[in-house]
C-alpha positions as CSV (number, residue, x, y, z in Angstrom):
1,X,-10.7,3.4,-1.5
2,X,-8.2,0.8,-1.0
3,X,-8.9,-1.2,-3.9
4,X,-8.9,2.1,-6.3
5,X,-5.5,3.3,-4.7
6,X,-3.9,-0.1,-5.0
7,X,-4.7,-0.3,-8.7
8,X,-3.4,3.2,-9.4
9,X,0.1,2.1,-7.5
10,X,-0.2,-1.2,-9.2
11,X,-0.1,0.6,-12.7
12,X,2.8,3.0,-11.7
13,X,4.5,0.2,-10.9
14,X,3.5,-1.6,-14.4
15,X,4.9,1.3,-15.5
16,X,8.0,2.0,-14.1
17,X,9.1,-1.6,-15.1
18,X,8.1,-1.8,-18.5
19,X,10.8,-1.3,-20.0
20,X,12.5,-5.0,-18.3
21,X,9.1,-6.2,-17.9
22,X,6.9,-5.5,-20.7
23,X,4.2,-8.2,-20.5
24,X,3.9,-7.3,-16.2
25,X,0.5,-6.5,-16.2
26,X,-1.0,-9.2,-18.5
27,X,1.2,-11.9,-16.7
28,X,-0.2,-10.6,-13.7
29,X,-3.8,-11.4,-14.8
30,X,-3.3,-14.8,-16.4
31,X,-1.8,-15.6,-12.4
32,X,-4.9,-14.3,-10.9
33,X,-7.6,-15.8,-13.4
34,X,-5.8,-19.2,-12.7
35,X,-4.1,-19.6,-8.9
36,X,-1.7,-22.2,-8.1
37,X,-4.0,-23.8,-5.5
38,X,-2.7,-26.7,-3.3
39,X,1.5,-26.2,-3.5
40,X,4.5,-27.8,-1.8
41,X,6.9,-24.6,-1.7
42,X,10.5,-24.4,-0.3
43,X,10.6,-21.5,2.5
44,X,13.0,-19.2,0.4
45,X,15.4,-19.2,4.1
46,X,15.5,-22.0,5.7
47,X,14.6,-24.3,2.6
48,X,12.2,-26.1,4.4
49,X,9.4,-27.7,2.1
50,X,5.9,-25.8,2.7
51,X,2.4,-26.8,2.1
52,X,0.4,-24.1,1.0
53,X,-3.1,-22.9,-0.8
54,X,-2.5,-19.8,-2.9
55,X,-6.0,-18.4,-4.4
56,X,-7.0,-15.4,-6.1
57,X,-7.9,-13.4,-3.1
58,X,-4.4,-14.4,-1.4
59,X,-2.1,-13.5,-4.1
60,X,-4.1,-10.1,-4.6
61,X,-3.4,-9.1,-1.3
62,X,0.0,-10.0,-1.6
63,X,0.4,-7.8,-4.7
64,X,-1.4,-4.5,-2.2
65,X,0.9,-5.4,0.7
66,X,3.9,-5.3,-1.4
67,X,3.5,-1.9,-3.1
68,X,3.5,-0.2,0.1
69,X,7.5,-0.2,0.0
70,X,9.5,0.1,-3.4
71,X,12.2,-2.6,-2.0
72,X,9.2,-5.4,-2.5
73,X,7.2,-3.9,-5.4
74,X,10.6,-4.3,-7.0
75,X,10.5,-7.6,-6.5
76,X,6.9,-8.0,-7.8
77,X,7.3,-8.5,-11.8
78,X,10.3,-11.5,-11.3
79,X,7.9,-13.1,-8.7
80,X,5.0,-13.2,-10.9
81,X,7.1,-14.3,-14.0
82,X,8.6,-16.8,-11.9
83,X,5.1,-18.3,-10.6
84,X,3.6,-18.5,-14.2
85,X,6.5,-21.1,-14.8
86,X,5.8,-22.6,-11.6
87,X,8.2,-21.0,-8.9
88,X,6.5,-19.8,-5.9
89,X,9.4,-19.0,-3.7
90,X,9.7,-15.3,-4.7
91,X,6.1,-14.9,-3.5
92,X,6.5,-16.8,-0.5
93,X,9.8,-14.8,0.3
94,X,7.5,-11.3,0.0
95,X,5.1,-12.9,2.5
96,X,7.7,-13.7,4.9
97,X,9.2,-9.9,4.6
98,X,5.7,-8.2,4.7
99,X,4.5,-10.5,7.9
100,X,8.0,-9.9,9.6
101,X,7.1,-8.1,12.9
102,X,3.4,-7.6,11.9
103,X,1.7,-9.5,14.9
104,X,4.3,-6.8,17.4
105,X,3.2,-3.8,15.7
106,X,-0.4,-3.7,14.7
107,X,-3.3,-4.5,17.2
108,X,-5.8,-6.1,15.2
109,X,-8.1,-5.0,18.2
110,X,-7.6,-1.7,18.0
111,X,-7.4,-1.2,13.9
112,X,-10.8,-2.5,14.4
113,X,-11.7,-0.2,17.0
114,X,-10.9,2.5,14.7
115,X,-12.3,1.4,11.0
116,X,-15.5,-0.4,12.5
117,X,-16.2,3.3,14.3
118,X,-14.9,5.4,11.3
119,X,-14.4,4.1,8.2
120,X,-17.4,0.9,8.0
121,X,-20.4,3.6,9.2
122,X,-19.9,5.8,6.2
123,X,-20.1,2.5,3.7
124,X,-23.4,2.8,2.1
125,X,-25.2,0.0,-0.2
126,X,-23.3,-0.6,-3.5
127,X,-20.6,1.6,-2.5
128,X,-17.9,-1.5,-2.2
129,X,-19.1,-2.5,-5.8
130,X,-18.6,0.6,-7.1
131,X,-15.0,1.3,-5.3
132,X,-13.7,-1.7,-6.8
133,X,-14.9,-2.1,-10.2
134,X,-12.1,-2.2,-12.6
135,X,-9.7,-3.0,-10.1
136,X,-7.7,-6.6,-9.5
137,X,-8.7,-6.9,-6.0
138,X,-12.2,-6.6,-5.8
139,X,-14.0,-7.0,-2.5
140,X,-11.7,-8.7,-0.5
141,X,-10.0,-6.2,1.3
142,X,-13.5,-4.2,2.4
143,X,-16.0,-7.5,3.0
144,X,-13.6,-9.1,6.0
145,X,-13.6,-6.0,7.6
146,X,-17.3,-5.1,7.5
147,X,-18.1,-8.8,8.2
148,X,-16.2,-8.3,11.7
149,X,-17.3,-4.6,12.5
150,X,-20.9,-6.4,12.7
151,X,-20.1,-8.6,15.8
152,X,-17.9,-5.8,17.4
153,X,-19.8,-3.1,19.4
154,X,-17.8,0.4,18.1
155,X,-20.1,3.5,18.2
156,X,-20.1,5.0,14.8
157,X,-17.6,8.4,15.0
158,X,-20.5,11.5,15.3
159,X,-21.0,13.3,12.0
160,X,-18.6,16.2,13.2
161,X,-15.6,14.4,12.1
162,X,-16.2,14.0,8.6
163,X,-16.2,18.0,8.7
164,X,-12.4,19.1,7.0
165,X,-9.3,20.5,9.0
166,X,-9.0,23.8,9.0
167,X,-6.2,25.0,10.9
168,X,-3.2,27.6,10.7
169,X,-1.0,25.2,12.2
170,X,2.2,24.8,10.1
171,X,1.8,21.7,8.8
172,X,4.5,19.2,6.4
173,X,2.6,16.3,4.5
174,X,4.6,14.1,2.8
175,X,3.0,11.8,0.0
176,X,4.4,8.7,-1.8
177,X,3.3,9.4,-5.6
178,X,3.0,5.3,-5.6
179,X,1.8,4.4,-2.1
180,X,-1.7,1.8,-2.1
181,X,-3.2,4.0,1.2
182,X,-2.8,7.1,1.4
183,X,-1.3,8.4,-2.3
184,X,-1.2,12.4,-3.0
185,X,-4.9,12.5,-3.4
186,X,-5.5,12.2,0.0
187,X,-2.7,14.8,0.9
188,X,-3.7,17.4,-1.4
189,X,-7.2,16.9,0.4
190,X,-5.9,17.5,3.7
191,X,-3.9,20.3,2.6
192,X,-7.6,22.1,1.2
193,X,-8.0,23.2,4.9
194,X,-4.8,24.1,5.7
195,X,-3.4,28.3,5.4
196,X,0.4,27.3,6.1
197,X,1.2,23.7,4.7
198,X,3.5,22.3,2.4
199,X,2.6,19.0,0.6
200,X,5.7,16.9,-0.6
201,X,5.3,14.2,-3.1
202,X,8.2,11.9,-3.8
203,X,7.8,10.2,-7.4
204,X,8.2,6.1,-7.4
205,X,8.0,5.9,-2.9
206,X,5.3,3.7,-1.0
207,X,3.6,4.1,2.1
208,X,5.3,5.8,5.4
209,X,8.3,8.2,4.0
210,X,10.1,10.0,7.3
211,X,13.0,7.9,7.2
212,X,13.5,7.8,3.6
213,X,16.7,9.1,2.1
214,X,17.1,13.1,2.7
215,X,13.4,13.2,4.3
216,X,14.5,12.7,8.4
217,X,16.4,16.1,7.7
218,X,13.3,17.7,6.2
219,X,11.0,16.8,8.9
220,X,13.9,18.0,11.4
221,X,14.1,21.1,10.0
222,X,10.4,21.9,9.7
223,X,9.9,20.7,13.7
224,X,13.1,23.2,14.5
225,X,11.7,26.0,12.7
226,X,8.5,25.5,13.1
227,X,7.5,26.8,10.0
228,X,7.2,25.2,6.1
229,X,8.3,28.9,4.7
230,X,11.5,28.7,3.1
231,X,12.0,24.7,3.7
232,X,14.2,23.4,1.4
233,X,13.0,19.6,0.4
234,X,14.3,19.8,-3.2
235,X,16.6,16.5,-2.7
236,X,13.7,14.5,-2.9
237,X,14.0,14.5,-6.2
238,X,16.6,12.1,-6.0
239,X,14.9,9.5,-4.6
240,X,12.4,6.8,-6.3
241,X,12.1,3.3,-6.9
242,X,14.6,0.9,-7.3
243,X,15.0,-0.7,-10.3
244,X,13.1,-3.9,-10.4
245,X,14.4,-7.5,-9.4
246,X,15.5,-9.2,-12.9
247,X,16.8,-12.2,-11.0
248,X,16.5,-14.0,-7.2
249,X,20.2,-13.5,-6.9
């Protein structure tokens, strides 16, 4: 589903920015139909002069990673006006912020673990092709992954866990309307199986929300009352998406 949710947070964003940004979308595609290739590119810190291969696939992914917070999708329009007129450093300067503390926070090992054991087992022929049509990023994001989950030895999950939640647990979701993972589809499917659950969506947010704006007070009082009756989240409705980037300044 990543490529699918990716493109439905892409054209939020295209959206939201159309109004400085009208031509986003088709700028984005002439980029990707023709990469920059081979470029010499000043590191947007330290100014130090860069060799680098930018294809398709790479700049793709850059666009995902950067939707999953608003700060860098708002940065996403300028970067790829700027790189039609030759000026990379934008997109080199989202790379740097989306691979800043990466390698200490995410075992690749145990990702793997997890997707090759639950998510790669339930990928049938012609699924991936059918997942990604109409969407810019294609195959890329599934193919690596299924590529390694054939060398690593990860029991498929059994059968039992594709079976729904169903709990009376008081349970909070919280769902960024724009996030590339996990949007408000996913919540509201969660939420199916659940008696006492309150889904929050938060209009223009990305991916990972309890320490956005008013939200660490939500959460705190949901854990403290134990209980989504009568929780107040209405000042969510002042947060969303920053204006976009309109210069590197």
């Amino acid at each position: 589903a990543a490529a699918a949710d990716g493109q439905a947070a892409l054209d939020a964003l295209a959206l939201d920015v159309a109004q400085e940004f009208p031509t986003f979308r088709q700028d984005l595609d002439r980029l990707l139909a023709h990469p920059p290739g081979p470029v010499v590119v000043a590191h947007p810190r330290t100014g130090e002069r860069q060799r680098l291969h930018v294809d398709r696939d790479a700049l793709a992914s850059l666009v995902r990673g950067a939707l999953y917070l608003p700060e860098l999708a708002s940065l996403l329009p300028l970067a790829v006006r700027r790189a039609l007129q030759g000026d990379l450093v934008p997109f080199v300067g989202l790379a740097g912020a989306l691979s800043v503390g990466m390698s200490d926070s995410v075992s690749v090992g145990l990702m793997l673990a997890v997707l090759c054991a639950e998510d790669v087992p339930r990928i049938g022929p012609g699924d991936v092709a059918r997942s990604v049509r109409g969407t810019i990023f294609g195959p890329a994001l599934v193919t690596p992954m299924i590529d390694a989950c054939a060398v690593i030895s990860a029991p498929p999950a059994p059968p039992e866990r594709d079976a729904a939640v169903r709990s009376d647990v008081p349970t909070l979701i919280l769902s960024g309307a724009a996030d590339p993972a996990t949007p408000p589809r996913w919540g509201q499917r969660v939420a199916s199986g659940l008696s006492r659950v309150r889904h929050v969506q938060v209009a223009g947010m990305g991916h990972g929300l309890t320490r956005r704006g008013c939200l660490p007070d939500v959460v705190t009082e949901f854990v403290e009352a134990a209980s989504v009756e009568g929780l107040d989240a209405a000042c969510v409705a002042r947060l969303g998406r920053p204006a976009p980037f309109v210069g590197v300044t």
